[in-house]
N, C-alpha and C positions, 0 to 999 in steps of 0.2 A: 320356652313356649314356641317359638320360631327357630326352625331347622334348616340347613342346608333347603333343603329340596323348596321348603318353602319359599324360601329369599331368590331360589332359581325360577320358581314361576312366575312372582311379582317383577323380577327383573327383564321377564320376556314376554310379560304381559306392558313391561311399560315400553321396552323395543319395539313391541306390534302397535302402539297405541303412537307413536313417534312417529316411525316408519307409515302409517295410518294418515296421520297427523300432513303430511305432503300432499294429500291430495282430499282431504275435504279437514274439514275443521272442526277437529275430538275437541282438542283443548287450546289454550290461548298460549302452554307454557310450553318453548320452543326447546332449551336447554335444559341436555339430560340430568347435568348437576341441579338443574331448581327443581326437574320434574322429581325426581327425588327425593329432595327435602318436601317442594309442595305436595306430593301425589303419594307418594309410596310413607315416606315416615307420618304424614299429617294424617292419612286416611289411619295409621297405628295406633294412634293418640286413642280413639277409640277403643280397643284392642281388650282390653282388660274391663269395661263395662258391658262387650261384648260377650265374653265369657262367664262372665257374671250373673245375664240375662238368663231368663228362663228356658228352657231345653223344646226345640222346636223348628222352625221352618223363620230365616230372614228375608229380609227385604229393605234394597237401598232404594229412598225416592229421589228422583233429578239427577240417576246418576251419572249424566254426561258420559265420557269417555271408561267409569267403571271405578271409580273413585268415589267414597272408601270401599264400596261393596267388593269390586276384586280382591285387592290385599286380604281384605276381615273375612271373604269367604275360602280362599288358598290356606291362612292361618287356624281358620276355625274350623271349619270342614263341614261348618253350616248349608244343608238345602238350601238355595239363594234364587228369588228373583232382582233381576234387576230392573227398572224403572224408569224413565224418561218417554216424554212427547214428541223428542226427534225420534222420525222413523230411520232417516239416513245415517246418523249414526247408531242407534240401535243395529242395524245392518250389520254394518261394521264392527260391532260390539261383539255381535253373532257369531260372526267368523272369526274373529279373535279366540273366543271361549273355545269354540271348536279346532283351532290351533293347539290350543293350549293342553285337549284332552279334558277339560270341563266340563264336555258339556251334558254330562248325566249329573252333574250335580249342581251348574248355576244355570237358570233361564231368563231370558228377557220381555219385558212387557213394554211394547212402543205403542204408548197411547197415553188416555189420562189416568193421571192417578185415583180419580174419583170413579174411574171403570171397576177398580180393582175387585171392593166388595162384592161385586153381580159376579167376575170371575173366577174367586177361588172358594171353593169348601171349606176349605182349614185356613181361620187367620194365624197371621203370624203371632210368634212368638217377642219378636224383636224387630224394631225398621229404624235405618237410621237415613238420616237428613244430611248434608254440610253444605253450608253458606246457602241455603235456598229458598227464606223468607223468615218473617219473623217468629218469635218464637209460639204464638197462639193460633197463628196460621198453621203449624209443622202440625200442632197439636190435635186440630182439628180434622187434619187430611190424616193424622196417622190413627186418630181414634179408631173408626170403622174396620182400617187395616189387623186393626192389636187384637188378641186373643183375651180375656180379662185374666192381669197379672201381666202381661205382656207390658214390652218395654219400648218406649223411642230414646233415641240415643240421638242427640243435636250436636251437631260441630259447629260453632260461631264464632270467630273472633271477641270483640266485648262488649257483654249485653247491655246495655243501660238500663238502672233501676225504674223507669216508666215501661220500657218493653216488658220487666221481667213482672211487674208488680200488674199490669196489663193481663197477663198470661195467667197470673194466679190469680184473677179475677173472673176467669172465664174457668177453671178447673173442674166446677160440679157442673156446668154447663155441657162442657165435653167430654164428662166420664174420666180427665187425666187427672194428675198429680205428680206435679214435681218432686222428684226425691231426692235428686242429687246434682250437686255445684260444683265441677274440677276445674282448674288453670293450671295450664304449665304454660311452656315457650317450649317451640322444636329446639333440635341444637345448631343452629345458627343464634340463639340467645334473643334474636329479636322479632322472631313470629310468634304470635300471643294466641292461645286457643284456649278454650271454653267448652268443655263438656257438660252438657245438661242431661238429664238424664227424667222422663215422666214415664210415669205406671198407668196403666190404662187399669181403673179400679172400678169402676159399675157403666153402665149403660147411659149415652150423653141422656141430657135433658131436652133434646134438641132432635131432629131427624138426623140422621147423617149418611152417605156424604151430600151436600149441597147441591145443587146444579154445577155442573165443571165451570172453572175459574170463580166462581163465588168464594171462596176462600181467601182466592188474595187478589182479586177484584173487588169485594164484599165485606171486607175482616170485620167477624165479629167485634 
């Protein structure tokens, strides 16, 4: 599934993201060995629910410095926005893509994520989230986003039975449903990840999206 050429563009998407990284602040992870295991293989974890997902137009929300949405969109060859409320790194982001030869097939949205529906015509297909709030929250900001049938893909570390049982209480609220629970560990053996995976199935019961930050200033 992952080819030469692909493994060359994530590896110099994560050089521009480093190199980046000197003068304002993509990401927190300074070493190229961690940025690797944490950015490039962690954003992979994903990878195979990506594929999986329905045939269509992606979208990664909070994605800071392009994590997972670059790796998942070099591998999948997914139409891609990408997401985040920095505009300064958004910028940054920008020009990277554009380094990279990207940039007719991923683009950026520096603003909020509850802009989005007023923005595009075609919802997505698939959006994914990591480490960016809890799980009813994603759920809620990604409903509007999804296309019905359409998929969110969650990367969280580990979920606790009140957050998750939380989140399947609000399901016919927000048009989702959970459908699927992964764990592995990357290969370092000791970073623990959790793939969740919700299907955006009928129309919330609710308005959506909320007033910005109402989401996770507001959780349902």
């Amino acid at each position: 599934m992952i080819d030469d050429s692909h493994r060359e563009l994530m590896e110099r998407h994560l050089d521009l993201v480093i190199e980046a990284n000197r003068h304002i602040n993509l990401t927190r992870i300074t070493s190229r060995e961690e940025a690797q295991l944490l950015h490039i293989e962690d954003s992979l974890v994903g990878l195979p629910e990506l594929m999986e997902a329905p045939d269509g137009r992606y979208a990664d929300i909070g994605t800071g410095a392009g994590f997972p949405g670059m790796p998942l969109a070099i591998v999948s060859g997914r139409r891609t926005t990408l997401i985040d409320t920095r505009a300064k790194k958004m910028k940054v982001l920008d020009q990277i893509i554009k380094q990279l030869g990207l940039e007719n097939q991923v683009a950026i949205h520096a603003g909020r994520i509850e802009e989005m529906p007023e923005r595009v015509k075609t919802r997505f297909a698939v959006v994914t989230a990591r480490a960016l709030s809890q799980l009813s929250v994603l759920m809620e900001m990604a409903s509007p986003l999804l296309m019905t049938g359409g998929q969110l893909i969650c990367y969280k570390a580990r979920v606790s039975d009140e957050e998750l049982q939380h989140a399947r209480e609000l399901q016919e609220t927000l048009g989702m449903r959970i459908e699927r629970i992964r764990s592995t560990y990357l290969s370092d053996g000791e970073t623990f990840r959790t793939i969740l995976v919700c299907q955006k199935v009928g129309k919330p019961r609710i308005k959506l999206p909320r007033q910005n930050g109402f989401a996770q200033k507001r959780p349902l």
